[in-house]
C-alpha positions in Angstrom: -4.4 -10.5 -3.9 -6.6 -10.9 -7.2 -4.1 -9.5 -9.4 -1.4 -12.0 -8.6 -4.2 -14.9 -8.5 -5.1 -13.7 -12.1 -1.4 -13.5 -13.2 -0.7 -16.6 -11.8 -3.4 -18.6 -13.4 -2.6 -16.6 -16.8 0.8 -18.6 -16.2 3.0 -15.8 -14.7 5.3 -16.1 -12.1 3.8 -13.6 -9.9 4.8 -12.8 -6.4 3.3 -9.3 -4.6 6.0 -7.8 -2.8 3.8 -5.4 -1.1 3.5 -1.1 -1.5 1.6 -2.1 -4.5 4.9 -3.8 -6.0 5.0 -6.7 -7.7 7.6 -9.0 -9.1 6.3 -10.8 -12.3 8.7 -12.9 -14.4 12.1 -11.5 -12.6 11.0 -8.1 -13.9 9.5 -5.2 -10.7 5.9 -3.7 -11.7 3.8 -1.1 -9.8 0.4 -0.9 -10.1 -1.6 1.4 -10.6 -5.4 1.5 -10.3 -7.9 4.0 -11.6 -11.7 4.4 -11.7 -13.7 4.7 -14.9 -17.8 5.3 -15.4 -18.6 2.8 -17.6 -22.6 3.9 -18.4 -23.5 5.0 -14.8 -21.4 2.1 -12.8 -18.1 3.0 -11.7 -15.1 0.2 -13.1 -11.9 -0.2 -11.8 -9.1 -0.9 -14.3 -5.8 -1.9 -13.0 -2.5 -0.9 -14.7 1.2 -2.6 -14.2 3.2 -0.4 -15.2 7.4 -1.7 -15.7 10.1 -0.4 -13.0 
């Protein structure tokens, strides 16, 4: 998954536990994902937010 390749090379210790959980650093994170125009082309932002 790109989020946890990112995280990873950022110098987390990331692990996707799947359902769109993830465990980063011992803590659980959900993420979230939502679509903004950004001048006429869609972007997708994602969002961890803390269990």
């Amino acid at each position: 998954m790109v989020v946890e390749r990112e995280l990873t090379r950022r110098g987390y210790d990331a692990v996707y536990e799947g359902n769109r959980y993830f465990l980063i650093d011992g803590r659980s994170y959900l993420l979230q994902g939502c679509t903004l125009p950004m001048g006429g082309v869609p972007m997708q932002r994602t969002v961890l937010k803390p269990m």
